[in-house]
C-alpha positions as CSV (number, residue, x, y, z in Angstrom):
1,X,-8.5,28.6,1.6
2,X,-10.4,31.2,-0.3
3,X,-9.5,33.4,-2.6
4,X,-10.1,36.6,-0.2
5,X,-7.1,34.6,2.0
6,X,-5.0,35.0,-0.5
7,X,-5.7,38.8,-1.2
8,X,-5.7,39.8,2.3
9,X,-1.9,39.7,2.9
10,X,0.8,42.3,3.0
11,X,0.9,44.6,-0.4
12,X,4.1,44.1,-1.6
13,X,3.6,40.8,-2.6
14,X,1.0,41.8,-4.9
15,X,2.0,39.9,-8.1
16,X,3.1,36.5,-6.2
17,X,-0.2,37.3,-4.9
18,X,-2.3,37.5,-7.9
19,X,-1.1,34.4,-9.4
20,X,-1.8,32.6,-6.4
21,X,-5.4,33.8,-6.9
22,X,-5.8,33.1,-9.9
23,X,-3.9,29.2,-9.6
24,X,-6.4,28.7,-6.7
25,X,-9.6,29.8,-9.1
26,X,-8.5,27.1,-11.7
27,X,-7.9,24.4,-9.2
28,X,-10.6,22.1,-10.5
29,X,-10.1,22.8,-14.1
30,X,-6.7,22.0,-13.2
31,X,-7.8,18.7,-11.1
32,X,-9.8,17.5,-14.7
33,X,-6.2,17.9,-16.8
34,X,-4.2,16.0,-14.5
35,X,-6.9,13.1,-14.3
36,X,-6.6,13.1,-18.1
37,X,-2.6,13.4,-17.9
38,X,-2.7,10.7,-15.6
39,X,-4.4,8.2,-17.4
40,X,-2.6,8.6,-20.5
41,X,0.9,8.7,-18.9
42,X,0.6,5.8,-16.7
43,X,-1.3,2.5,-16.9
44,X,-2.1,1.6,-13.8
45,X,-4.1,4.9,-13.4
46,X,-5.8,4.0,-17.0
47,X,-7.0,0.8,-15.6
48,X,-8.7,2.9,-12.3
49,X,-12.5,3.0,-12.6
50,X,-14.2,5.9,-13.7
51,X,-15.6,6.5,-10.1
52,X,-12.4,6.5,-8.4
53,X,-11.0,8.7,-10.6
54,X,-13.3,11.1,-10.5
55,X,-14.2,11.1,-6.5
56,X,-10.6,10.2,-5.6
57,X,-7.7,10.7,-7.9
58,X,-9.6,14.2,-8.7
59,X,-10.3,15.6,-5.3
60,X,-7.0,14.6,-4.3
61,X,-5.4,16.6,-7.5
62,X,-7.7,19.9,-6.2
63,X,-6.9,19.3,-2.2
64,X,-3.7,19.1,-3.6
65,X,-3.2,22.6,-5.4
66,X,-5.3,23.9,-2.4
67,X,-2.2,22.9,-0.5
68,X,0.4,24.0,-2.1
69,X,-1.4,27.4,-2.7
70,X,-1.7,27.7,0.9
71,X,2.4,26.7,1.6
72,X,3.1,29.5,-1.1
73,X,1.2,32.2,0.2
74,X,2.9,31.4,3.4
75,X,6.6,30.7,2.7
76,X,6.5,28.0,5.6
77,X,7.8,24.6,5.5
78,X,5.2,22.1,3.7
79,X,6.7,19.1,6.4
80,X,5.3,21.7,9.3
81,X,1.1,20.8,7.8
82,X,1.1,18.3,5.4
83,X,-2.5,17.4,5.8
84,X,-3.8,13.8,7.0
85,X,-5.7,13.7,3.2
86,X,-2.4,13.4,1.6
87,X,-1.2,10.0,3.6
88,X,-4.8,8.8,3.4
89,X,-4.5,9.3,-0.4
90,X,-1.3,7.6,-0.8
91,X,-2.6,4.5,1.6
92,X,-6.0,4.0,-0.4
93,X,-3.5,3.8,-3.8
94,X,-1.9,0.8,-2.1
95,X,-5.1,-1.2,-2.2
96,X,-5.7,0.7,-5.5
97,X,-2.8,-1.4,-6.6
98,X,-1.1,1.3,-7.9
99,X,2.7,1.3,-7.3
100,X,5.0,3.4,-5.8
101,X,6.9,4.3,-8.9
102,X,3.2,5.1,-10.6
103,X,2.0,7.4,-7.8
104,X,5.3,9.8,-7.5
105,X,5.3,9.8,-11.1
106,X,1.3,11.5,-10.4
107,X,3.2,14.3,-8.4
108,X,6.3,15.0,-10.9
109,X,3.4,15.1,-13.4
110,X,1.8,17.5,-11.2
111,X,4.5,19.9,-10.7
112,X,5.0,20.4,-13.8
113,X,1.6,21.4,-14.6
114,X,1.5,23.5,-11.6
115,X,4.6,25.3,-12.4
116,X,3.9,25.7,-16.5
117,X,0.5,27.4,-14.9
118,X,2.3,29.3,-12.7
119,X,4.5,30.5,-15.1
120,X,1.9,31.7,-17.5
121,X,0.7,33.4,-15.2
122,X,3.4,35.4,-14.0
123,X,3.9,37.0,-17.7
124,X,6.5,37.5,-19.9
125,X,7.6,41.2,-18.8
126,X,11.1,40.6,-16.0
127,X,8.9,40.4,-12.8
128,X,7.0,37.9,-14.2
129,X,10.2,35.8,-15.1
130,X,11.8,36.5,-11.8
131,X,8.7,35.3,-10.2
132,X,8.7,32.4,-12.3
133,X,12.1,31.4,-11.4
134,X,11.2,31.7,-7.9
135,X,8.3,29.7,-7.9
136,X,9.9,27.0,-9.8
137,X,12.4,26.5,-6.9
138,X,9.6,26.4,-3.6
139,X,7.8,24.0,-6.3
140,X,10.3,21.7,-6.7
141,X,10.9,21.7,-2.8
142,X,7.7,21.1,-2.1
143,X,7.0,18.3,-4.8
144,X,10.4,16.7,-2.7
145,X,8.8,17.1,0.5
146,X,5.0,15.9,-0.3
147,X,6.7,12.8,-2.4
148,X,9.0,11.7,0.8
149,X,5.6,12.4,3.0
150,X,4.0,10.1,0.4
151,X,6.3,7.8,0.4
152,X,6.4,7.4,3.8
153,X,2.7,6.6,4.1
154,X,3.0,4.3,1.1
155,X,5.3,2.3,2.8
156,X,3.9,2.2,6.2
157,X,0.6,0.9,4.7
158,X,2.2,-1.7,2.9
159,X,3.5,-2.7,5.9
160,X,0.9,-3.0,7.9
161,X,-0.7,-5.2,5.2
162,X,2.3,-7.6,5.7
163,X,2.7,-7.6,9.4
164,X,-1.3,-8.3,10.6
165,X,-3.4,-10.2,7.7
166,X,-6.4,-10.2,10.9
167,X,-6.8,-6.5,10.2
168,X,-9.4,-4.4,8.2
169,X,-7.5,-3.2,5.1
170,X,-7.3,0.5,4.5
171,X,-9.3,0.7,1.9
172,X,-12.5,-1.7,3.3
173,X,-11.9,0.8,6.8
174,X,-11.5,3.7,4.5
175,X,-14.6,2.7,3.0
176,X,-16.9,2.2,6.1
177,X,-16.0,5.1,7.5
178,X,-16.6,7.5,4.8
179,X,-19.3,5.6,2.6
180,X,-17.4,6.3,-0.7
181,X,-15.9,3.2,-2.1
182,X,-12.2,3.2,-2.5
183,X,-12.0,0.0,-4.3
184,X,-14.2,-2.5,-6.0
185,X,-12.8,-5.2,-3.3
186,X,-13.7,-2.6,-0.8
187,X,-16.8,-2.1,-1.8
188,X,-18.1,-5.7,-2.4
189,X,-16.6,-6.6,1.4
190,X,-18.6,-3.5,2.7
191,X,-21.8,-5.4,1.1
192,X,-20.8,-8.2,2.8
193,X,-20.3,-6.9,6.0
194,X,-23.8,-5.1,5.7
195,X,-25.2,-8.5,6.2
196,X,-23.6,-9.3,9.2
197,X,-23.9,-6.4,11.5
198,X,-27.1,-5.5,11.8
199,X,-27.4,-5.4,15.4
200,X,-25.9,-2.6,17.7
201,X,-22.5,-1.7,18.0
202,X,-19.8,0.1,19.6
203,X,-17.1,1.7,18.0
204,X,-13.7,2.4,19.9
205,X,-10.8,5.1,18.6
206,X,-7.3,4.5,20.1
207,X,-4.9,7.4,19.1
208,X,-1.3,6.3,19.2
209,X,0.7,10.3,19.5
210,X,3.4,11.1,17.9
211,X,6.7,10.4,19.3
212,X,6.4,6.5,18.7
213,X,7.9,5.3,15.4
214,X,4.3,5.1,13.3
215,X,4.1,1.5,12.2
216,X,5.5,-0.1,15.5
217,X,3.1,1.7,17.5
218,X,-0.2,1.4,15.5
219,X,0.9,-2.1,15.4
220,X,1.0,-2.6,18.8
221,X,-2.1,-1.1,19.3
222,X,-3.8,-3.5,17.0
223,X,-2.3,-6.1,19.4
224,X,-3.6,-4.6,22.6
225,X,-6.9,-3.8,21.0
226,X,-7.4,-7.4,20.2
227,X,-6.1,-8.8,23.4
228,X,-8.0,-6.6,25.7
229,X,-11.7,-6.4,23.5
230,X,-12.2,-10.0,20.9
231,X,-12.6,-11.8,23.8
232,X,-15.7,-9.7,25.1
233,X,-17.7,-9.7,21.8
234,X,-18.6,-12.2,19.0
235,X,-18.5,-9.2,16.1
236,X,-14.6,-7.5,16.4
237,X,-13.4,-5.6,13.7
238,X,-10.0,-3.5,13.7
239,X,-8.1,-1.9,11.7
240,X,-5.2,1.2,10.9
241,X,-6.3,4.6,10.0
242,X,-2.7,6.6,10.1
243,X,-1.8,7.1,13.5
244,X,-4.8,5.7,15.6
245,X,-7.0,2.0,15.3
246,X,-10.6,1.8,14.8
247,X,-12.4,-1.1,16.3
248,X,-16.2,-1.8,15.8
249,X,-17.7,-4.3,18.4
250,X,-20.9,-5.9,18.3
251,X,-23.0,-5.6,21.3
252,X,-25.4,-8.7,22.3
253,X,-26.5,-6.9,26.4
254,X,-25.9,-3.5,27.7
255,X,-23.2,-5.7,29.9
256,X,-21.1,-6.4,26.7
257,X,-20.6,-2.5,26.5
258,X,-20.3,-2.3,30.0
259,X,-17.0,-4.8,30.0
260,X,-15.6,-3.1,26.3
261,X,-15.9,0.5,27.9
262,X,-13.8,-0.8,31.2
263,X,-11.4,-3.0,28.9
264,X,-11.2,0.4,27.3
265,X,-9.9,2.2,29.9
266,X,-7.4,-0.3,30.6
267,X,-5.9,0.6,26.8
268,X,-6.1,4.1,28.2
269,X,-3.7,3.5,31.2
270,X,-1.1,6.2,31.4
271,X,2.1,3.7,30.8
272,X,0.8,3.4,27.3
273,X,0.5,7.0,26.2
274,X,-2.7,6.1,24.4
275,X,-6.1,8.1,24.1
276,X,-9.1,5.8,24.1
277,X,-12.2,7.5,22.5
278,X,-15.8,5.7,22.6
279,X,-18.6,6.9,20.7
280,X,-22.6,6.4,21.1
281,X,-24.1,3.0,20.6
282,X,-24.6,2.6,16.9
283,X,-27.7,0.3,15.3
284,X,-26.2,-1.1,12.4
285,X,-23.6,-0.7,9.8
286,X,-25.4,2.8,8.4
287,X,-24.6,4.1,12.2
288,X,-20.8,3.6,12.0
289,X,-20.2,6.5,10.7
290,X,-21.7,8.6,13.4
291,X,-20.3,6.9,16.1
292,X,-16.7,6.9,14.5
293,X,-17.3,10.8,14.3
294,X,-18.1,10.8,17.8
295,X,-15.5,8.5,19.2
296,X,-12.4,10.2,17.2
297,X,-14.1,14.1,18.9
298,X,-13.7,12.0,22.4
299,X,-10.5,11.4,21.7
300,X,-9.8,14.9,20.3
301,X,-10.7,16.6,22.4
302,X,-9.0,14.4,25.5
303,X,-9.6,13.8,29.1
304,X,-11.6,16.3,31.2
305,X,-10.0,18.5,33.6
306,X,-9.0,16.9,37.0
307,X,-9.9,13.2,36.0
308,X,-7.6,10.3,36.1
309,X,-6.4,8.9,32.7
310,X,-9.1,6.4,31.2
311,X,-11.2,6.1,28.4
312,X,-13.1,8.8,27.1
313,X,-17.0,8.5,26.4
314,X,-18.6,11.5,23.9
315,X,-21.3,11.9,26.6
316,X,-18.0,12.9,28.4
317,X,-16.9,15.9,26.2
318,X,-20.6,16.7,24.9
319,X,-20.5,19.8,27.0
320,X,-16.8,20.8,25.3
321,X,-18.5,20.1,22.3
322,X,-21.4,22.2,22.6
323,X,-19.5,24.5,24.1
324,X,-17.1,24.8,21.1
325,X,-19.8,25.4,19.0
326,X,-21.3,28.4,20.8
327,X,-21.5,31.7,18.9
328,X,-20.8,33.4,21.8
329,X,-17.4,31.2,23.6
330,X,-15.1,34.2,23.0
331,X,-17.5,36.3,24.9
332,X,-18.1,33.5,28.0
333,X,-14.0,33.2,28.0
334,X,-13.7,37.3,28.3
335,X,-16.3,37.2,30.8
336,X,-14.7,34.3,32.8
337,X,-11.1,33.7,32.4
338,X,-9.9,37.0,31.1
339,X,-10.1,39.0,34.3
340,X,-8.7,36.1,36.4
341,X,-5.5,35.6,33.9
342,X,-4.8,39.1,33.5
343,X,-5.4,39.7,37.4
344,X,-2.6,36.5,38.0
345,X,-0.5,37.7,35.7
346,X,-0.4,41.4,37.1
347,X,0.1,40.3,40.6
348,X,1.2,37.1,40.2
349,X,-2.0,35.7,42.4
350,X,-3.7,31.9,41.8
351,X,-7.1,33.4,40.7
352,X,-7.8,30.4,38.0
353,X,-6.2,27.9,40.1
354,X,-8.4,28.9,43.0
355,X,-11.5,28.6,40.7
356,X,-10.0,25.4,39.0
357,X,-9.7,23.5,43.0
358,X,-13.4,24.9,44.0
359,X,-15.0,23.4,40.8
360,X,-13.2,20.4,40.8
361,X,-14.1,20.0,44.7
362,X,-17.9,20.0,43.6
363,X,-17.8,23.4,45.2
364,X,-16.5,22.2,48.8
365,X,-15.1,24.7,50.2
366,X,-13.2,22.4,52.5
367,X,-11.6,20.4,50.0
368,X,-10.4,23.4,47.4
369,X,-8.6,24.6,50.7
370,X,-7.0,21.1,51.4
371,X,-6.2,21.1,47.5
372,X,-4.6,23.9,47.0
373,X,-2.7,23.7,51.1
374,X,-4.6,26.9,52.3
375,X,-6.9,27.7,55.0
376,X,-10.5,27.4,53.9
377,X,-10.6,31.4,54.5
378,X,-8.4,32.2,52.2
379,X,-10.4,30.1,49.9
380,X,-13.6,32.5,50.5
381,X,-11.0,35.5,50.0
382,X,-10.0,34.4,46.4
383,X,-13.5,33.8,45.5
384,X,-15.1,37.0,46.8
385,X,-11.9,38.5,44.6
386,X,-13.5,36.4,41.6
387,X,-16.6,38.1,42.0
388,X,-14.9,41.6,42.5
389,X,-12.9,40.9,39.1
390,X,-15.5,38.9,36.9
391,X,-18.5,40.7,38.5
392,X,-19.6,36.8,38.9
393,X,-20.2,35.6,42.2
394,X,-19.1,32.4,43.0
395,X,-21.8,31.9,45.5
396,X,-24.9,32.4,43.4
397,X,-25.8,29.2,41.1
398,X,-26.4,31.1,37.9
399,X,-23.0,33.2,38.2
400,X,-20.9,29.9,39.5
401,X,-22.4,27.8,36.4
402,X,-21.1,30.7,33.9
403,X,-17.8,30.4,35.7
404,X,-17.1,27.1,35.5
405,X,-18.3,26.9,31.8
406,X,-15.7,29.6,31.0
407,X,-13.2,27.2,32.7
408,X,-14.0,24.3,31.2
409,X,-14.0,25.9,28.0
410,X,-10.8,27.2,28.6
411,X,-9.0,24.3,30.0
412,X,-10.8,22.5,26.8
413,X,-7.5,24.1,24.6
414,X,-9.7,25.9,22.4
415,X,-7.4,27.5,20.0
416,X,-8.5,31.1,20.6
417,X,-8.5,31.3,24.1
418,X,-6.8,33.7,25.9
419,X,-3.2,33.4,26.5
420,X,-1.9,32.9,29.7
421,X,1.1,35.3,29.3
């Protein structure tokens, strides 16, 4: 959030709105006093090292005000977006070997700051006291919600330290995936680890959905995981990163990855509920990173249109990726899909299904007909109606590409693409 997010909202909120502003320009000012409060107020925080206090505890205090900032502005409930940082924090704080009791007493520290802040800021005049007031009550909901949240992940990771000792702990995974070291332990077992993988690797994302109690899923995952993929490799690594696993394999012949990626799509099988992302080949510890990047987009961004449930390779959603990243997607989408949903939604025709069967057919026109249970005829009918309504014709190669680009970046669930009611 910026501080022109803040300005641009309704008018009438125009003092609440000013204090945001000016709480969010003083967020790392404020980050530096609570690292100072904190060591000071609670031991375990004054025996931290410097570094972690300063890349961790710190940039978790500013993330922090950034978030509460933004639930403020908003009104809405802080449980509807608490980030993924804020488990992540209180996990790393585990292996920190900072207790629960020290880390909620980091946020009642913290919301008092916050709201002393917030209160000089309002003023002394009555709106600024009423405003006060009402800022001091969303505060102290909020510190309630993001300390049960905390909690929560606090627990979990603890837990999943007791339950599989085989694992990666958070903090060497956190560690290896980011390349800032969350621990001293974590950083002398990366240094170790350096010196044994040196040779390619492979580097699997399984993403357990919401729905299945956290720690009983992840847990299970970490079972299948190792079941399905140790025995293929000599190098298996595995751990927990919130709700999905990480596993990094070595790779001795192209055949090893051949048997992971088909043991992966096993994992993905649809009684499980799982999504199996695979990244590139990686040379080397220094590579994990990318190939974690590229096996958790994979995963993201899910299977492609039409295909049966399995793993999903990045070579597989490179296209969704690139599309994604277009300057121009908006445009494709109203050049594509616009016409056709606005045309089904007038006449209540099957435009975009039509155009959906014919790509997925490989452009057979025999097959989208048996697909969708029409004669092939009517097939050609929809499609020179696509070209009528687009002004692309389905029959030329340039035009039928652009099409089913549009459709694929549509059926991608790109966030701004146009609704279908």
């Amino acid at each position: 959030m910026t501080s022109n997010d803040v300005t641009d909202q309704a008018p009438g909120a125009g003092l609440r709105q000013t204090v945001l502003e000016r709480l969010y320009a003083r967020r790392h000012e404020l980050a530096e006093q609570l690292v100072l409060d904190y060591r000071q107020a609670i031991p375990e925080y004054g025996e931290l090292p410097e570094t972690v206090l300063m890349r961790d505890v710190y940039e978790s205090a500013v993330l922090n005000i950034e978030f509460v900032v933004r639930v403020l502005d908003s009104g809405s409930d802080a449980g509807d977006h608490t980030d993924e940082w804020l488990r992540r924090s209180a996990a790393r704080r585990v292996h920190q070997h900072v207790s629960l009791p020290s880390l909620l007493r980091t946020f009642r520290l913290w919301g008092i700051q916050l709201w002393r802040t917030l209160d000089e800021l309002a003023g002394p005049d009555e709106a600024g006291r009423l405003l006060s007031i009402e800022l001091a009550e969303e505060m102290m909901v909020h510190v309630d919600r993001v300390s049960t949240a905390v909690t929560a992940a606090y627990v979990r990771e603890s837990g999943t330290i007791s339950t599989d000792g085989r694992s990666l702990r958070t903090d060497v995974l956190e560690t290896l995936l980011t390349g800032e070291a969350v621990s001293e332990q974590a950083r002398r077992q990366i240094a170790v680890l350096r010196m044994s993988l040196r040779d390619r690797l492979l580097v699997v994302v399984v993403q357990v959905h919401s729905g299945v109690e956290s720690l009983i899923g992840v847990q299970s995952a970490i079972r299948a995981v190792r079941n399905q993929i140790a025995p293929l490799t000599k190098v298996f690594l595995v751990g927990a990163r919130e709700s999905e696993v990480v596993c990094v394999c070595g790779l001795d012949t192209s055949d090893d990855g051949q048997e992971i990626e088909t043991a992966c799509d096993r994992l993905a099988g649809p009684e499980r509920g799982w999504t199996v992302g695979i990244g590139r080949i990686a040379e080397g510890l220094d590579g994990v990173r990318r190939a974690y990047s590229e096996a958790r987009e994979a995963a993201d961004l899910g299977n492609p249109a039409a295909e049966p449930a399995r793993a999903i390779r990045f070579a597989d959603v490179l296209l969704d990726r690139i599309l994604r990243a277009a300057g121009h997607s908006d445009a494709l989408l109203e050049e594509t899909v616009r016409p056709l949903l606005d045309y089904d939604n007038r006449k209540g025709a099957d435009m975009l299904t039509t155009l959906r069967a014919y790509v997925a057919a490989n452009f057979n026109l025999t097959k989208a007909a048996a697909a969708l249970s029409v004669n092939p005829n009517t097939v050609v009918y929809r499609l020179r109606r696509i070209h009528t309504l687009t002004h692309r014709d389905p029959m030329k190669v340039d035009d039928l590409m652009l099409l089913s680009l549009g459709l694929r970046l549509y059926d991608s669930g790109r966030p701004s693409h146009p609704e279908t009611s």
